[in-house]
N, C-alpha and C positions, 0 to 999 in steps of 0.2 A: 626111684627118685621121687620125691615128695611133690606134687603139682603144687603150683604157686598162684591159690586162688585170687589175689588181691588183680597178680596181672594179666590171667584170665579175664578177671572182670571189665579188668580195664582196658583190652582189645574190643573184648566183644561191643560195650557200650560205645567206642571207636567206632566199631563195624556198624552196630544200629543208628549213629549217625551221620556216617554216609546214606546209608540205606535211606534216610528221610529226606539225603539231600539228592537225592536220586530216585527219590519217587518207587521204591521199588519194597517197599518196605511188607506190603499188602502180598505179596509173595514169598515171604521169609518166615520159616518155621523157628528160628530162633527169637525173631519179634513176635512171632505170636505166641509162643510157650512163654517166654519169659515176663509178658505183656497180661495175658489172658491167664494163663496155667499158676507160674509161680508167683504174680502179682507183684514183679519188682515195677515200680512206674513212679514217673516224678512229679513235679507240682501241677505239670503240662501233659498228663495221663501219658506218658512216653516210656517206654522199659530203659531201666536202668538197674544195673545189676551194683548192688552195697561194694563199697572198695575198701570196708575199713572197720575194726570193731566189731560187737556181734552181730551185727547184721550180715555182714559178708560173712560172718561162722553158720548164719542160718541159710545164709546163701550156698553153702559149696556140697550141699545134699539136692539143690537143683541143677547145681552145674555138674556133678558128677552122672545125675539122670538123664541130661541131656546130652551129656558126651557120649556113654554107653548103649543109648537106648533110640534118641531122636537124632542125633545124629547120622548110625546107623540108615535108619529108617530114613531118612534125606538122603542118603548118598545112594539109596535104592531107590528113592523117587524120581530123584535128577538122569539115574541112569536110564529110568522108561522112559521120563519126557525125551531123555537125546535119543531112545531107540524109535520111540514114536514119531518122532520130527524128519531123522533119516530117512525112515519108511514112506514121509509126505513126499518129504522133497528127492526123492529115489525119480520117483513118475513126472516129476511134473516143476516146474520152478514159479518158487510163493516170494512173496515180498515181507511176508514175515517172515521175524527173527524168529528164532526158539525161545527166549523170554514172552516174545507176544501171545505165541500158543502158550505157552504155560501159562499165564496172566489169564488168558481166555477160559481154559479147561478150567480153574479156581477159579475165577468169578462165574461157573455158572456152565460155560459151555458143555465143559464134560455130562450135567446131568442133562442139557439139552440134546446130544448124542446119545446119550443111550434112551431118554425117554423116546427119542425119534425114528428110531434104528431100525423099526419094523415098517414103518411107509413112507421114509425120507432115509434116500443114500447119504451116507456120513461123509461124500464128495460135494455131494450137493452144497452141504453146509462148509467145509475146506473153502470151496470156489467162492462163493460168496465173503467169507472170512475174510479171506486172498484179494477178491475185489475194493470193498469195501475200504481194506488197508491201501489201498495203490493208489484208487481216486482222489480219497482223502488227506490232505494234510494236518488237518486236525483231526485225526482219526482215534476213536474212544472206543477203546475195548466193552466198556461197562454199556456204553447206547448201542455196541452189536448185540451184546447180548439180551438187553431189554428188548431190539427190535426181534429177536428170535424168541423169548418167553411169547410176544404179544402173537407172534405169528403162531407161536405152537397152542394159546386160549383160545383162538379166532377157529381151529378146527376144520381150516381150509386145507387142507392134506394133499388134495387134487393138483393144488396152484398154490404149494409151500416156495417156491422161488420167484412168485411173482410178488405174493404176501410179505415176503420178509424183505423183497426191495423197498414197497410202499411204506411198511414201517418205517425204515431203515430213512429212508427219504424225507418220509414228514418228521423223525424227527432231527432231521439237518437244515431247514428249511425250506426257503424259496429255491426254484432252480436255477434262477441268477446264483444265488448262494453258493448252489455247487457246483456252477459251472466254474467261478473263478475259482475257488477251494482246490485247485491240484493236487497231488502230491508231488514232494520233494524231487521225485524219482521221474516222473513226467517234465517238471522243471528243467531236470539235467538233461533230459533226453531232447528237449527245445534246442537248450541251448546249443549241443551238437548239430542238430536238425538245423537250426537257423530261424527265424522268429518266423517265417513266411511257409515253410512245412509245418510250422508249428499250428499257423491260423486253422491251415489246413485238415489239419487232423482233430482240430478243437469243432472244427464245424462240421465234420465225420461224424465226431462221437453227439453235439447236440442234434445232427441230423434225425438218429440214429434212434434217440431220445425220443424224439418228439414222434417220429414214425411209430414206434412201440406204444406209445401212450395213446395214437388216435388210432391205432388196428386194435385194441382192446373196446372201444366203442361200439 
């Protein structure tokens, strides 16, 4: 049966428009081949794949390369990311999703684990990851990973998890800043708790802060 490139095309540029309205775009190999690779993009540098006329006849030797070839090669990648994420959360329970590891390992992470792997355990960096995601409600995959490059130039090896806190921190700001900055997930656990556990535990963890910060003195 003859594929129907017109309505091919006209799924996928569907699909690459959710993907933009869901922020997730930065993670799709069919945005980036079709973006970068075969240069379909519209007035707003966006991939759009031709629906009509010869453009979409010159189009359907990319769509065919992509179905056969990178598709493939995705349905092999998503299968390590889920083997690899099973394997985290096998040991141990994270607050990330398996999109957020994936998002992290592509922006960077992955080369940070392996550049690291010989004198920073690849848990070390998980925990952190994990942390980072739970405290934070505005939580920015791309400022973890800037605070883990700065920490891996700085050459502090000794004290890589002290290092990538203090990144991590200056660049979030003041610590009024993050003290209110919760995550979602701490929120809900309040409101089970009751506002008065909750002060409770808020003046735990700044304790807790501030003791850590003047035994480093």
């Amino acid at each position: 049966m003859a594929k129907d490139y017109k309505k091919i095309a006209e799924r996928m540029n569907s699909d690459f428009e959710k993907m933009e309205e869901q922020g997730s775009e930065k993670i799709s190999w069919a945005y980036s081949y079709f973006k970068n690779i075969a240069g379909f993009e519209d007035e707003l540098g966006r991939p759009r794949i031709p629906t009509s006329g010869k453009a979409l006849e010159q189009s359907e030797k990319y769509i065919d390369f992509y179905s056969n070839n990178i598709l493939v090669n995705q349905e092999q990648e998503e299968e390590k990311y889920n083997r690899i994420y099973e394997g985290i959360t096998e040991s141990r329970k994270v607050s990330f999703t398996r999109d957020q590891w994936k998002e992290f390992i592509e922006s960077g992470g992955g080369d940070i684990l392996n550049s690291t792997r010989k004198y920073v355990p690849s848990d070390t960096i998980i925990e952190l990851f994990d942390e980072w995601n739970e405290e934070d409600q505005n939580f920015q995959i791309d400022e973890a990973v800037k605070a883990l490059e700065k920490t891996i130039s700085s050459n502090n090896s000794r004290y890589f998890r002290q290092e990538a806190e203090r990144q991590y921190r200056k660049s979030q700001g003041s610590f009024l800043d993050r003290f209110f900055k919760r995550s979602s997930r701490r929120q809900k656990e309040e409101t089970h708790e009751g506002i008065f556990s909750g002060l409770i535990r808020r003046g735990k963890y700044a304790f807790q802060k501030f003791r850590s910060f003047f035994s480093k003195k």
